[in-house]
PDB file of N, CA, C, O and CB in Angstrom:
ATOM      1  N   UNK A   1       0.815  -1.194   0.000  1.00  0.00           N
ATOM      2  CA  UNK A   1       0.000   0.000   0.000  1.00  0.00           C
ATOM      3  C   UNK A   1       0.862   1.264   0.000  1.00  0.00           C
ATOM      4  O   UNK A   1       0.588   2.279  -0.641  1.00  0.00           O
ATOM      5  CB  UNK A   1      -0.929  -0.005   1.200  1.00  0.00           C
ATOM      6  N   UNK A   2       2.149   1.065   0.943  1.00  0.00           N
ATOM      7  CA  UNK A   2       2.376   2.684   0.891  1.00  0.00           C
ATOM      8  C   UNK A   2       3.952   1.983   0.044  1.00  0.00           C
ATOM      9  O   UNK A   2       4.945   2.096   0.763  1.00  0.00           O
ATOM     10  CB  UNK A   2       2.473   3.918   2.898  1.00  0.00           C
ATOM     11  N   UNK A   3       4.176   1.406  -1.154  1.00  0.00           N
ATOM     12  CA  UNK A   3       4.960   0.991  -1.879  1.00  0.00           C
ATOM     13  C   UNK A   3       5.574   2.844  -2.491  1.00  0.00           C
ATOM     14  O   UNK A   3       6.766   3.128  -2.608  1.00  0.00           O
ATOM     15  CB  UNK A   3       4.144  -0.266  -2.955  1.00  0.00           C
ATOM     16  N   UNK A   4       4.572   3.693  -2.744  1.00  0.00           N
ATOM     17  CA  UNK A   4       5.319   4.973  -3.730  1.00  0.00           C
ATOM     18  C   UNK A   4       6.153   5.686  -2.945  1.00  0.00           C
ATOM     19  O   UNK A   4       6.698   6.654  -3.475  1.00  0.00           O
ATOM     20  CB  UNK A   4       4.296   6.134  -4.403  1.00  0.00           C
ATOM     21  N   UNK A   5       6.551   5.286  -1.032  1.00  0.00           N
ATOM     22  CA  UNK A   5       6.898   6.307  -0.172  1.00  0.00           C
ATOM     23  C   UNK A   5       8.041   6.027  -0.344  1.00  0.00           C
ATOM     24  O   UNK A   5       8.867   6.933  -0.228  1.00  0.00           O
ATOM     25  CB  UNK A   5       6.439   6.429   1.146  1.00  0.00           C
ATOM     26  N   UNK A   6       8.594   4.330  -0.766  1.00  0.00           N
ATOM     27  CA  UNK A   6       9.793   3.649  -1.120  1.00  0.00           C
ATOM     28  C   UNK A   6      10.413   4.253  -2.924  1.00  0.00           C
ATOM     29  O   UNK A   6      10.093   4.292  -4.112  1.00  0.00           O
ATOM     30  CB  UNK A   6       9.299   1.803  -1.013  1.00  0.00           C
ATOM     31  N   UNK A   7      11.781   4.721  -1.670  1.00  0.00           N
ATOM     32  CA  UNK A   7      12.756   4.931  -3.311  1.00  0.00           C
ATOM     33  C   UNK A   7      13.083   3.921  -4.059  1.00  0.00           C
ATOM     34  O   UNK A   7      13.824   3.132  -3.473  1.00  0.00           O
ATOM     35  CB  UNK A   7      14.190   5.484  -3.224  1.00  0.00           C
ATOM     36  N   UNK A   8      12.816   3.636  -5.137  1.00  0.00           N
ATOM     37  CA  UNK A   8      13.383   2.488  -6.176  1.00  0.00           C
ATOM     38  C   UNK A   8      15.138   2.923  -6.290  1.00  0.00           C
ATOM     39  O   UNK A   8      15.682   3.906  -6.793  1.00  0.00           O
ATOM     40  CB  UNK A   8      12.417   2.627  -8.021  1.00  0.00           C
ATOM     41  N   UNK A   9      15.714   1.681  -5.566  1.00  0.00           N
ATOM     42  CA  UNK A   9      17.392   1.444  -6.371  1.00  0.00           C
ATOM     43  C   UNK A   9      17.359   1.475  -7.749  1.00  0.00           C
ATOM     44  O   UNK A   9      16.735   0.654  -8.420  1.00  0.00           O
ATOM     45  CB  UNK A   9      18.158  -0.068  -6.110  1.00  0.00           C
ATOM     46  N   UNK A  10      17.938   2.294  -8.153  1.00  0.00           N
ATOM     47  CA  UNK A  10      19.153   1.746  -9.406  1.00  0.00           C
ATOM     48  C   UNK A  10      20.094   1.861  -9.301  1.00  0.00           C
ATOM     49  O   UNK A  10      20.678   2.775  -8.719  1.00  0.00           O
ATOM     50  CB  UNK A  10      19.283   2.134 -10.558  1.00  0.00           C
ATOM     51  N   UNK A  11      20.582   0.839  -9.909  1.00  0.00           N
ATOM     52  CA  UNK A  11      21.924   0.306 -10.561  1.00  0.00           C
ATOM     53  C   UNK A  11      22.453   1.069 -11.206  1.00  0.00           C
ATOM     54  O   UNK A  11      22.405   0.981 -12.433  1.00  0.00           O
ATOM     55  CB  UNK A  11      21.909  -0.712 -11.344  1.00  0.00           C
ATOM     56  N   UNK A  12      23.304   2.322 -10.406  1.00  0.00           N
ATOM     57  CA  UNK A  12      24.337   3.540 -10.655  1.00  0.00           C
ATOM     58  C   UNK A  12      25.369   2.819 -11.563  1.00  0.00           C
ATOM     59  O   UNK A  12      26.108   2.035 -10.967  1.00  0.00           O
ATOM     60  CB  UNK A  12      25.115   4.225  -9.137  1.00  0.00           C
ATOM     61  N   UNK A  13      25.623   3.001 -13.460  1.00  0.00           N
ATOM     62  CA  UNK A  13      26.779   3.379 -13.362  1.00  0.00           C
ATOM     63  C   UNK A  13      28.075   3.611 -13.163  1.00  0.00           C
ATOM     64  O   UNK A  13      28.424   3.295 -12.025  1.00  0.00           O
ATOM     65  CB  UNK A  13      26.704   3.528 -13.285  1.00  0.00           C
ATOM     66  N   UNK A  14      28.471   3.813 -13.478  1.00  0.00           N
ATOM     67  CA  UNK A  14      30.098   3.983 -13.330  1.00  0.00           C
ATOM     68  C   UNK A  14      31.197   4.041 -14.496  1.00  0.00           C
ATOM     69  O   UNK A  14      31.215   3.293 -15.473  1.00  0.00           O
ATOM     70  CB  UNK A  14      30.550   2.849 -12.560  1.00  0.00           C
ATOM     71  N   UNK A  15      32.031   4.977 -14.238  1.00  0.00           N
ATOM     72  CA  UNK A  15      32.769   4.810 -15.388  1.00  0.00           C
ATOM     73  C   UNK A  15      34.350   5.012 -14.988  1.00  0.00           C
ATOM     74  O   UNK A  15      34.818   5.490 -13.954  1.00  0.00           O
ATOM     75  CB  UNK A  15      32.237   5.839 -16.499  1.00  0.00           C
ATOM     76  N   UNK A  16      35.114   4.414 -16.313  1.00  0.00           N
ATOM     77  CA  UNK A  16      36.576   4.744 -15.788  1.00  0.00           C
ATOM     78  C   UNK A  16      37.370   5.476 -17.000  1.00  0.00           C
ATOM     79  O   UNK A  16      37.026   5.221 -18.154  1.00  0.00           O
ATOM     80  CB  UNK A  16      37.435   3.260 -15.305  1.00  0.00           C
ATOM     81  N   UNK A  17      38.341   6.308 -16.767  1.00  0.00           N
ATOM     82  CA  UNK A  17      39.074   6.820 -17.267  1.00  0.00           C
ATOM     83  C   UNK A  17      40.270   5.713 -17.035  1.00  0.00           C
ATOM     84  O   UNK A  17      40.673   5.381 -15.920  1.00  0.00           O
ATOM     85  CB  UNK A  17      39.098   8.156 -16.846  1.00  0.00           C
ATOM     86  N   UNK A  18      40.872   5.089 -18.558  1.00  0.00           N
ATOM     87  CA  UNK A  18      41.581   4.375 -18.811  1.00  0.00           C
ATOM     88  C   UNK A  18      42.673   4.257 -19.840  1.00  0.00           C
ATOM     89  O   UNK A  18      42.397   4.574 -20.997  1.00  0.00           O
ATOM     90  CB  UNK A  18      40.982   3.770 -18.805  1.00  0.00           C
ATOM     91  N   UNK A  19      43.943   3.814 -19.528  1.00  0.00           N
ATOM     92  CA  UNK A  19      45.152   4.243 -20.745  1.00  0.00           C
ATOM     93  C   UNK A  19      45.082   2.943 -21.309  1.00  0.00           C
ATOM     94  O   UNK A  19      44.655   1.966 -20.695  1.00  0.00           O
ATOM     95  CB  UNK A  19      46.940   4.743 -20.233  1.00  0.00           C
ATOM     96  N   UNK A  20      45.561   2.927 -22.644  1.00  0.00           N
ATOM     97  CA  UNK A  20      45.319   1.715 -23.500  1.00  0.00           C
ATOM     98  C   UNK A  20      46.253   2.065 -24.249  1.00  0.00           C
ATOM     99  O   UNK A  20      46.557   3.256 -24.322  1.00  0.00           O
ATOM    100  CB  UNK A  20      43.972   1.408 -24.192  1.00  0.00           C
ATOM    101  N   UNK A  21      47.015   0.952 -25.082  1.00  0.00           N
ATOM    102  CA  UNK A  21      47.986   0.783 -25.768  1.00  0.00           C
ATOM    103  C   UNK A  21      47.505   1.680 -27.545  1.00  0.00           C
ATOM    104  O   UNK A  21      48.048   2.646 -28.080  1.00  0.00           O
ATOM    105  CB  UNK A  21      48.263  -0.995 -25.657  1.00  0.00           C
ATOM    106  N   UNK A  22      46.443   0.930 -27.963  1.00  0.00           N
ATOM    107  CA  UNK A  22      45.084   1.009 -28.979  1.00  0.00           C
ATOM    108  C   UNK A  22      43.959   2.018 -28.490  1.00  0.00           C
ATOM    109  O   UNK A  22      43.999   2.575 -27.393  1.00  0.00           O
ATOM    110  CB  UNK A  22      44.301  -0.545 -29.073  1.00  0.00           C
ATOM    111  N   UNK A  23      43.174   2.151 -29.220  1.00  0.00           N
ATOM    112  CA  UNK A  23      41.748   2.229 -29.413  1.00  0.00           C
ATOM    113  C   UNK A  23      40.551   1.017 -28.956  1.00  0.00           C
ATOM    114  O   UNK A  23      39.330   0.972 -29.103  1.00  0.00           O
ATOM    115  CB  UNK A  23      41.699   2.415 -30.830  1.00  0.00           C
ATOM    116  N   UNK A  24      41.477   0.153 -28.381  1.00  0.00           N
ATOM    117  CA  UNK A  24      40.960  -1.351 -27.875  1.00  0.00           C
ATOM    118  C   UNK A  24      41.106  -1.728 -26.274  1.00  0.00           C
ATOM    119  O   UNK A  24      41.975  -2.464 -25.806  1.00  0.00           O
ATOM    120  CB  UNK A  24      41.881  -2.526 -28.695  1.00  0.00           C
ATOM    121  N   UNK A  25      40.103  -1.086 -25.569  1.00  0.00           N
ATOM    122  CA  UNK A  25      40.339  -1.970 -23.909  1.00  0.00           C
ATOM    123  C   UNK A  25      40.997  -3.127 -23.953  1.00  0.00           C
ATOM    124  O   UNK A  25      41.825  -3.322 -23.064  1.00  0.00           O
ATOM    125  CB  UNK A  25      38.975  -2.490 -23.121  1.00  0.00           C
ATOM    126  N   UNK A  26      40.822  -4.009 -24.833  1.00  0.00           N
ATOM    127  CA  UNK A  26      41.805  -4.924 -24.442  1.00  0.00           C
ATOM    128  C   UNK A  26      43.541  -4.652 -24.393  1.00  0.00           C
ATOM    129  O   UNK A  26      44.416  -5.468 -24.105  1.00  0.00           O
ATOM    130  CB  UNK A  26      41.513  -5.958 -25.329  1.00  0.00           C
ATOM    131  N   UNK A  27      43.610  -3.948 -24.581  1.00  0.00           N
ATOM    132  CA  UNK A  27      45.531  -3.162 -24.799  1.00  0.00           C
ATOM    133  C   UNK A  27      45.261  -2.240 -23.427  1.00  0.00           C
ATOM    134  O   UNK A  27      45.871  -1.172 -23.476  1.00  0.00           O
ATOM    135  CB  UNK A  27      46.023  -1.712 -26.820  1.00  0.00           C
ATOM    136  N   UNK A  28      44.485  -2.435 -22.242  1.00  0.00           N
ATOM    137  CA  UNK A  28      44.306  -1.439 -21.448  1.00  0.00           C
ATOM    138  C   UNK A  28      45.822  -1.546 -20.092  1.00  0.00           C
ATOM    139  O   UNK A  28      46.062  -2.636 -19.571  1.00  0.00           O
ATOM    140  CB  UNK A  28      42.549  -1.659 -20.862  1.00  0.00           C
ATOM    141  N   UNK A  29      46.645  -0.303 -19.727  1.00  0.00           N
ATOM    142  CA  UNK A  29      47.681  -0.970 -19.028  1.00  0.00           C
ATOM    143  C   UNK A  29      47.720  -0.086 -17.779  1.00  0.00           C
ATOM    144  O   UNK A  29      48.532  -0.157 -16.857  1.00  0.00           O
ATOM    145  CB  UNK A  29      49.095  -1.088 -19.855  1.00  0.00           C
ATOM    146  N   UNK A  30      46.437   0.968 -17.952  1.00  0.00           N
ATOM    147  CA  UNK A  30      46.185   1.607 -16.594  1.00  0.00           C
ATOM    148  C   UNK A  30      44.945   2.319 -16.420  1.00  0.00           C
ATOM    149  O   UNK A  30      44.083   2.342 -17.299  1.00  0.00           O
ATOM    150  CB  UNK A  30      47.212   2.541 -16.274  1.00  0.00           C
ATOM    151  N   UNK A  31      44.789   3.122 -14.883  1.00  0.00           N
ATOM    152  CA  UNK A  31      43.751   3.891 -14.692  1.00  0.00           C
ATOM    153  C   UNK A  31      43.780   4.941 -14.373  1.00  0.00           C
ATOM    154  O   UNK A  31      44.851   5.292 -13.877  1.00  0.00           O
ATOM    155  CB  UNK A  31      43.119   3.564 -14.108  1.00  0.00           C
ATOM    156  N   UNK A  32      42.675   5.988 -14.471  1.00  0.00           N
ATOM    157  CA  UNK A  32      42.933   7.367 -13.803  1.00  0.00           C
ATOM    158  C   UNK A  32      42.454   7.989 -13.072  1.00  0.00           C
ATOM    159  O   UNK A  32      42.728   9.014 -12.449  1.00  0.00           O
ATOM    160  CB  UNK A  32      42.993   8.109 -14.297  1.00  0.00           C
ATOM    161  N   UNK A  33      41.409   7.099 -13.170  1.00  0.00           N
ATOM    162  CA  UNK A  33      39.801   7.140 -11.939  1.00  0.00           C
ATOM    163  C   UNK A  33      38.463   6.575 -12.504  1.00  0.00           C
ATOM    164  O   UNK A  33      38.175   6.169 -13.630  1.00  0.00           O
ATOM    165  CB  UNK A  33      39.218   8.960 -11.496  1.00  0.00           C
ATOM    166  N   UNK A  34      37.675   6.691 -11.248  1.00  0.00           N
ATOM    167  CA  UNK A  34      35.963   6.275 -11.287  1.00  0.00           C
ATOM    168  C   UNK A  34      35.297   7.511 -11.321  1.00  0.00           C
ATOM    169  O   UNK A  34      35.590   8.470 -10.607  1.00  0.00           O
ATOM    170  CB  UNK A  34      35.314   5.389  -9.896  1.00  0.00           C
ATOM    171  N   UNK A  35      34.229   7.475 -12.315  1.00  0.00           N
ATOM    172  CA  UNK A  35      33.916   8.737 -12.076  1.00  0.00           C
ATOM    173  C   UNK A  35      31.750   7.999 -12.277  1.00  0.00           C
ATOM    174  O   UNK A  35      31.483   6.842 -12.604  1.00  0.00           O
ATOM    175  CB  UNK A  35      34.956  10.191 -13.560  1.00  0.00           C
ATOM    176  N   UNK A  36      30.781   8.990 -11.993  1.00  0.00           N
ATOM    177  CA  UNK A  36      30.120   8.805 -11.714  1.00  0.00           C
ATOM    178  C   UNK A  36      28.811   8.794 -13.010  1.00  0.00           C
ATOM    179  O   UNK A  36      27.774   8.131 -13.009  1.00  0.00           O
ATOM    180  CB  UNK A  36      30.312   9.419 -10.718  1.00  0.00           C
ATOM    181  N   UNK A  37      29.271   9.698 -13.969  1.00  0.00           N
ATOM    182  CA  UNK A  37      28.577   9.494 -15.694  1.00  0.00           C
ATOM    183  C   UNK A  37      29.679   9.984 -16.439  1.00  0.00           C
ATOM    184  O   UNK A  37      30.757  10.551 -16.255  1.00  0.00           O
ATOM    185  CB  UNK A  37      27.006  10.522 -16.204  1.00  0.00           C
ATOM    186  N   UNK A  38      28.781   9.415 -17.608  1.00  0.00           N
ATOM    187  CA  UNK A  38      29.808   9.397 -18.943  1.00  0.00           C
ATOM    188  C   UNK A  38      30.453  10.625 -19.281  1.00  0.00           C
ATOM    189  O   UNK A  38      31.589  10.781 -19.730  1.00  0.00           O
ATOM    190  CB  UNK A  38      29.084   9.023 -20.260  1.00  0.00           C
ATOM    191  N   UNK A  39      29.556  11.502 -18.999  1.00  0.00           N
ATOM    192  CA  UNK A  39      29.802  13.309 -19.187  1.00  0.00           C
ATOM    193  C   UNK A  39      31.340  13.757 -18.581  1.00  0.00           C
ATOM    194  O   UNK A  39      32.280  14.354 -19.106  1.00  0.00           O
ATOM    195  CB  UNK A  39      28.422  14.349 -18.066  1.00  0.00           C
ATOM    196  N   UNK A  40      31.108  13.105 -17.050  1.00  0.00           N
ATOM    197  CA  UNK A  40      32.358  13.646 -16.235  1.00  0.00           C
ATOM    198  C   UNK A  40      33.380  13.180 -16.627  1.00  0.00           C
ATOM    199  O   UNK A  40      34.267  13.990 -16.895  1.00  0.00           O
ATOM    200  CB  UNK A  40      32.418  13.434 -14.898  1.00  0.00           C
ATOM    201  N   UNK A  41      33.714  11.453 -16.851  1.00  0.00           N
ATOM    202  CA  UNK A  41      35.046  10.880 -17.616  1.00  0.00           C
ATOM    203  C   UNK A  41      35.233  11.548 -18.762  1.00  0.00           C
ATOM    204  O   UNK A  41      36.406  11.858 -18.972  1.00  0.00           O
ATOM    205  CB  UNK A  41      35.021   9.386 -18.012  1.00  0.00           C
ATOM    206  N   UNK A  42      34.301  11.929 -19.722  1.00  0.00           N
ATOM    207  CA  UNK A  42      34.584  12.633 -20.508  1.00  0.00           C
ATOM    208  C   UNK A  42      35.509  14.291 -20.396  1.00  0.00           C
ATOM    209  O   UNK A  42      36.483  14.786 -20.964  1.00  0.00           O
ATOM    210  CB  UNK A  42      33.439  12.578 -20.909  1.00  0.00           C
ATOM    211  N   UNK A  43      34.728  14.632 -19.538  1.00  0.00           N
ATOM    212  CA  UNK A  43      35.220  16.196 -19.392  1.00  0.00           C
ATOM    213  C   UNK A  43      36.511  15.988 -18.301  1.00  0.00           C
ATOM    214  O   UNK A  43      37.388  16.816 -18.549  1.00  0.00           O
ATOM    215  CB  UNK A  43      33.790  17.399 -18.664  1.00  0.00           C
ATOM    216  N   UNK A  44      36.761  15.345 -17.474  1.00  0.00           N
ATOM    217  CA  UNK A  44      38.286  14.804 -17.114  1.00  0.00           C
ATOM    218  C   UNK A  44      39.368  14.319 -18.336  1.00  0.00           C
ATOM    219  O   UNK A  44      40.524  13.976 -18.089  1.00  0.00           O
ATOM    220  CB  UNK A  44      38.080  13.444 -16.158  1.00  0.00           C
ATOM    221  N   UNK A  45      38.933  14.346 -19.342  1.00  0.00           N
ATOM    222  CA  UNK A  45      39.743  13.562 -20.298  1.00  0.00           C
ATOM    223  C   UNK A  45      40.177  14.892 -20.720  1.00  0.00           C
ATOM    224  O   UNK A  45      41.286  15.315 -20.391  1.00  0.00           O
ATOM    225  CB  UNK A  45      39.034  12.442 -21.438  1.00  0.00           C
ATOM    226  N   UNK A  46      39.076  15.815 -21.685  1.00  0.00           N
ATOM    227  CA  UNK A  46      39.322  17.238 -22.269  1.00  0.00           C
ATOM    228  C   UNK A  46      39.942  18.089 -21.277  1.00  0.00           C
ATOM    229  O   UNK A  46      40.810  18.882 -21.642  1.00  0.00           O
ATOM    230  CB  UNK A  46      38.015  17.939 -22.744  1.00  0.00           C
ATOM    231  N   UNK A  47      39.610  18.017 -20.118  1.00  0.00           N
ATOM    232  CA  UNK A  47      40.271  19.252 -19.711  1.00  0.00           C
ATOM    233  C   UNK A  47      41.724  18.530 -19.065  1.00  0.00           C
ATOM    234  O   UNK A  47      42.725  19.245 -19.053  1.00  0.00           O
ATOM    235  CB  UNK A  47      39.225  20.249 -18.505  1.00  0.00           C
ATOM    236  N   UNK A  48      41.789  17.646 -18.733  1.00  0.00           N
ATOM    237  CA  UNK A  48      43.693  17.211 -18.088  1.00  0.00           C
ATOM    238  C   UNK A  48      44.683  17.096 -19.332  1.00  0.00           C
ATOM    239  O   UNK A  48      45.858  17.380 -19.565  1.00  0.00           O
ATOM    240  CB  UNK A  48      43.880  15.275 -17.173  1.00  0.00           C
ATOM    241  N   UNK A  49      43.471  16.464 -20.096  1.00  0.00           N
ATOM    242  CA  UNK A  49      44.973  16.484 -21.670  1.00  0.00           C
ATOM    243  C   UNK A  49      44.637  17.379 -22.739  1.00  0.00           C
ATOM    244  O   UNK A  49      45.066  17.193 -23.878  1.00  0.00           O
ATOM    245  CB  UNK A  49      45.200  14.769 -22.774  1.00  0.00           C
ATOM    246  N   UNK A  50      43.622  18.688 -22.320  1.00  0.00           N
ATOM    247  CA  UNK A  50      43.046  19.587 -23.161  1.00  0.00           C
ATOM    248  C   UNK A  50      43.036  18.714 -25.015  1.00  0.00           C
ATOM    249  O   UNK A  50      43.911  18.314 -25.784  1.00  0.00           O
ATOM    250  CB  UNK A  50      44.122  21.187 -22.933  1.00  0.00           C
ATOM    251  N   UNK A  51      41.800  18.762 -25.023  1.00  0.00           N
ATOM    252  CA  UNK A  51      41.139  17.624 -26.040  1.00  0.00           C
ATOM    253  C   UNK A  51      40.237  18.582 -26.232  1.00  0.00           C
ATOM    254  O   UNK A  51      39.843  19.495 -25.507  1.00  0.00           O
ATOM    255  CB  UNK A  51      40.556  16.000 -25.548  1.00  0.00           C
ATOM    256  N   UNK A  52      39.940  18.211 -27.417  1.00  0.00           N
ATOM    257  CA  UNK A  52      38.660  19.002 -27.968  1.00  0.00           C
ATOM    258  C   UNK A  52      37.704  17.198 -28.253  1.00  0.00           C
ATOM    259  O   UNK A  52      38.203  16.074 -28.314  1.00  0.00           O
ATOM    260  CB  UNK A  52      39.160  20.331 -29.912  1.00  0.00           C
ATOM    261  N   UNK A  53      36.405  17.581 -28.351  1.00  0.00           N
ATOM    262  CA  UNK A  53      35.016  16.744 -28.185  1.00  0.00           C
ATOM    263  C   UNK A  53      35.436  15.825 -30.124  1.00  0.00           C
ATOM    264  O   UNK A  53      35.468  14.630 -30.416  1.00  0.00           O
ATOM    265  CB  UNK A  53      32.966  18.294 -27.991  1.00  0.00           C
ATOM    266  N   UNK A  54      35.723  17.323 -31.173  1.00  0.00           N
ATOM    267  CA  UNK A  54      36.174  16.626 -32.136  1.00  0.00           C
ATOM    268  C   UNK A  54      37.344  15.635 -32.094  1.00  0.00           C
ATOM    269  O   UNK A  54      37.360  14.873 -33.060  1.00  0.00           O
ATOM    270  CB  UNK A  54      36.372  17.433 -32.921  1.00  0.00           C
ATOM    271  N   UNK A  55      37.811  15.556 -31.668  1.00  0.00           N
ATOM    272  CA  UNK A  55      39.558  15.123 -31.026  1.00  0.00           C
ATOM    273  C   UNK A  55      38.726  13.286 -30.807  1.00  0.00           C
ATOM    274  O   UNK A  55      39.327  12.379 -31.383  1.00  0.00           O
ATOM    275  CB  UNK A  55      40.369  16.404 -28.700  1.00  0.00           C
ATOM    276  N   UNK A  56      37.778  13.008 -30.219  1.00  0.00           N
ATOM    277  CA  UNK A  56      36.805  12.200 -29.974  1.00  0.00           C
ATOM    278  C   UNK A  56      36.902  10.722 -31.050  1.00  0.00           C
ATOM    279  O   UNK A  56      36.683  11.039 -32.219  1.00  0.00           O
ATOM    280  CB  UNK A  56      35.483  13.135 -30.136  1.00  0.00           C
ATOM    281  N   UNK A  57      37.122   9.536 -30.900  1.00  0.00           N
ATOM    282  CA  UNK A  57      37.402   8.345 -32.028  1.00  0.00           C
ATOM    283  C   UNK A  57      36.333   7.254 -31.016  1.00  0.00           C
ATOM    284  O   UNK A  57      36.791   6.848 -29.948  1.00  0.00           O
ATOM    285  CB  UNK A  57      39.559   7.721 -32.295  1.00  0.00           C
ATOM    286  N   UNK A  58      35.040   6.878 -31.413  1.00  0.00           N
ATOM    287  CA  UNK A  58      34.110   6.142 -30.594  1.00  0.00           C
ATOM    288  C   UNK A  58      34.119   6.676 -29.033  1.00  0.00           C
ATOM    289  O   UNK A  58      33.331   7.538 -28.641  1.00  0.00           O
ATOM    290  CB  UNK A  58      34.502   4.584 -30.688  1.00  0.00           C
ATOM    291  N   UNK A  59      35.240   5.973 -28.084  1.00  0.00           N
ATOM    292  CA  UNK A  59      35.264   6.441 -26.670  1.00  0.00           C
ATOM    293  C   UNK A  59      36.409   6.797 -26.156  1.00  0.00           C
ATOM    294  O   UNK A  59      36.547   6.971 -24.945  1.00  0.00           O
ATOM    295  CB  UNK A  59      34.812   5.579 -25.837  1.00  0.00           C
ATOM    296  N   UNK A  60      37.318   6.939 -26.980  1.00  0.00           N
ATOM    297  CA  UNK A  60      39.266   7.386 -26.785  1.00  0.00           C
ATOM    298  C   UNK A  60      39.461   8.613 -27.170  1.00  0.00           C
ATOM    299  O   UNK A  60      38.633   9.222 -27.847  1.00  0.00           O
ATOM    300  CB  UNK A  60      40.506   6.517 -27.809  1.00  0.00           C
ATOM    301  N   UNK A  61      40.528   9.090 -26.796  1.00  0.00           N
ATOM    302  CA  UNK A  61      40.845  10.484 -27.310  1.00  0.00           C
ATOM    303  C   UNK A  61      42.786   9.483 -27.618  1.00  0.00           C
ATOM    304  O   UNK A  61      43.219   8.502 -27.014  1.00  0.00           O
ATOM    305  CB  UNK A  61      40.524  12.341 -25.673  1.00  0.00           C
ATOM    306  N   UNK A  62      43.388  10.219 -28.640  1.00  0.00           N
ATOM    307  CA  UNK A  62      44.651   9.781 -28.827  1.00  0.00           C
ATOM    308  C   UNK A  62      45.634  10.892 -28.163  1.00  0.00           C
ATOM    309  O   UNK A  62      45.869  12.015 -28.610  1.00  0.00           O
ATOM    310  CB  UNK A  62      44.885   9.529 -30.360  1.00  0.00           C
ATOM    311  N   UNK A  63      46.123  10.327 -27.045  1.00  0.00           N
ATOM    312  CA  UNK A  63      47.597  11.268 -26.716  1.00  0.00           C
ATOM    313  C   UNK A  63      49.132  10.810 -26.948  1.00  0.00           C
ATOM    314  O   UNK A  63      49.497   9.924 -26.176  1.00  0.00           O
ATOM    315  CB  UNK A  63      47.643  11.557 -25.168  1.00  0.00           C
ATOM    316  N   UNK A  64      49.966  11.205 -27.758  1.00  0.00           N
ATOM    317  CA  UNK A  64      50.761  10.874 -28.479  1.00  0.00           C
ATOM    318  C   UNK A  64      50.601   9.448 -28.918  1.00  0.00           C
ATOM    319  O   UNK A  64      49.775   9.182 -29.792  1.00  0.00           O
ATOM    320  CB  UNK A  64      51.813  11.186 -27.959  1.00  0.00           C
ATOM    321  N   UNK A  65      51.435   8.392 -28.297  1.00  0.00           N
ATOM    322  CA  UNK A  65      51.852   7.226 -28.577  1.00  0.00           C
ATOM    323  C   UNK A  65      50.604   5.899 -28.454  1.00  0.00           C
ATOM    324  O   UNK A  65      50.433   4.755 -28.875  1.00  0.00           O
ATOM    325  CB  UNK A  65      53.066   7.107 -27.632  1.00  0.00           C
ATOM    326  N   UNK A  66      49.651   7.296 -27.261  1.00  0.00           N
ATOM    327  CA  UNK A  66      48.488   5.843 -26.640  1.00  0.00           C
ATOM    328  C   UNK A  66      47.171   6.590 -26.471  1.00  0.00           C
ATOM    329  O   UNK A  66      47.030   7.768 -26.800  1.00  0.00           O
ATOM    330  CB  UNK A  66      48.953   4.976 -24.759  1.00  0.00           C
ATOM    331  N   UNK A  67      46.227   5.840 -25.943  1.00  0.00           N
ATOM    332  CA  UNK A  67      44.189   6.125 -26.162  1.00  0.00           C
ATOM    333  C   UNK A  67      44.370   6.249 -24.488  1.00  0.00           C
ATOM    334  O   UNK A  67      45.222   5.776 -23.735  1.00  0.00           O
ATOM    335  CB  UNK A  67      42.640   4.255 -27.014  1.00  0.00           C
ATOM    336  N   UNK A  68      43.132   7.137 -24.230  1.00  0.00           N
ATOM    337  CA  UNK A  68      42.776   7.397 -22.954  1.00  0.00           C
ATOM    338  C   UNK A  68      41.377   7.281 -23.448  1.00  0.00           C
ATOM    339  O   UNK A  68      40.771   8.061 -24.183  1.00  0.00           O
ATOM    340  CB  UNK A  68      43.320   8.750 -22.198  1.00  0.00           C
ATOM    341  N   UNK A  69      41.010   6.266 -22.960  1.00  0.00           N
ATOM    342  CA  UNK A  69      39.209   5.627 -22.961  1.00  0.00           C
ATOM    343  C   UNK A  69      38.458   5.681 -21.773  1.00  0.00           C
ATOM    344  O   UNK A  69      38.765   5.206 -20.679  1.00  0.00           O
ATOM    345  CB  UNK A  69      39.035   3.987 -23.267  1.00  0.00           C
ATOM    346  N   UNK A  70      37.035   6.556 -22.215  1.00  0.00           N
ATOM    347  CA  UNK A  70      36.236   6.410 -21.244  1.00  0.00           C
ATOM    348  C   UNK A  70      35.700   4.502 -21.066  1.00  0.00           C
ATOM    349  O   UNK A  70      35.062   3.960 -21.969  1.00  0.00           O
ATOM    350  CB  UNK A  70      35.008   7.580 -21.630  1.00  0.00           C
ATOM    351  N   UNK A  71      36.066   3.825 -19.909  1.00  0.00           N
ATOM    352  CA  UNK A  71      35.275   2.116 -19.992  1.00  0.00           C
ATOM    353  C   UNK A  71      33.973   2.281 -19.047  1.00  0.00           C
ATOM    354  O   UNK A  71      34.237   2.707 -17.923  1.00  0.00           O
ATOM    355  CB  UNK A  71      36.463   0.558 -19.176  1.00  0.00           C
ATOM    356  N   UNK A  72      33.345   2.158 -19.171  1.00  0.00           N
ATOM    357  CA  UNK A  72      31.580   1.675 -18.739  1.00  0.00           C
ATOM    358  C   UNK A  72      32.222   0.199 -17.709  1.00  0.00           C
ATOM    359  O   UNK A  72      32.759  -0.790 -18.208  1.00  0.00           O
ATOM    360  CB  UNK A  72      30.149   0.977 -20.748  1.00  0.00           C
ATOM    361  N   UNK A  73      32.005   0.395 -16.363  1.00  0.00           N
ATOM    362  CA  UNK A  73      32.413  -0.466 -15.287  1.00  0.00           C
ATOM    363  C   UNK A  73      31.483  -1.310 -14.724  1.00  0.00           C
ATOM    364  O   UNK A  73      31.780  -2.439 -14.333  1.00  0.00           O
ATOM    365  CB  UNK A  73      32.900   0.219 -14.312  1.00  0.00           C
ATOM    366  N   UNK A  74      29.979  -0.671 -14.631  1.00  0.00           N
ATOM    367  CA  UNK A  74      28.586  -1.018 -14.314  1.00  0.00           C
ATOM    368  C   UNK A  74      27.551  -0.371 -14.727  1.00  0.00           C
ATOM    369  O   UNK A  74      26.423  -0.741 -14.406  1.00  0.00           O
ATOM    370  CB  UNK A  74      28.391  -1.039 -13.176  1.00  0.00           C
TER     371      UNK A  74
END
């Protein structure tokens, strides 16, 4: 009866800022943090290695030699 007073869980999310050899998580050989939506890993990426949004290849940005990928954790 009083079921609407109850907050519904969801299943938050998560994301990581990640160095990769490639354009391929699987070449992944570090981390840089958890962050809480896609927006924020994103805008941690542009503004620490100043990136522009065009700069953008699926979910990597290329800094010199290697990919810094936003990965989806949960």
């Amino acid at each position: 009866m009083f079921n609407f007073f109850k907050k519904e869980e969801k299943a938050k999310e998560k994301y990581k800022v990640v160095f990769c050899d490639t354009n391929d998580l699987a070449t992944k050989f570090g981390e840089y943090g958890t962050y809480e939506t896609y927006e924020t890993a994103d805008h941690v990426i542009r503004m620490a290695w100043n990136k522009k949004r065009e700069d953008k290849i699926n979910d990597g940005y290329q800094v010199d030699d290697a990919w810094i990928i936003i990965e989806k954790i949960s």
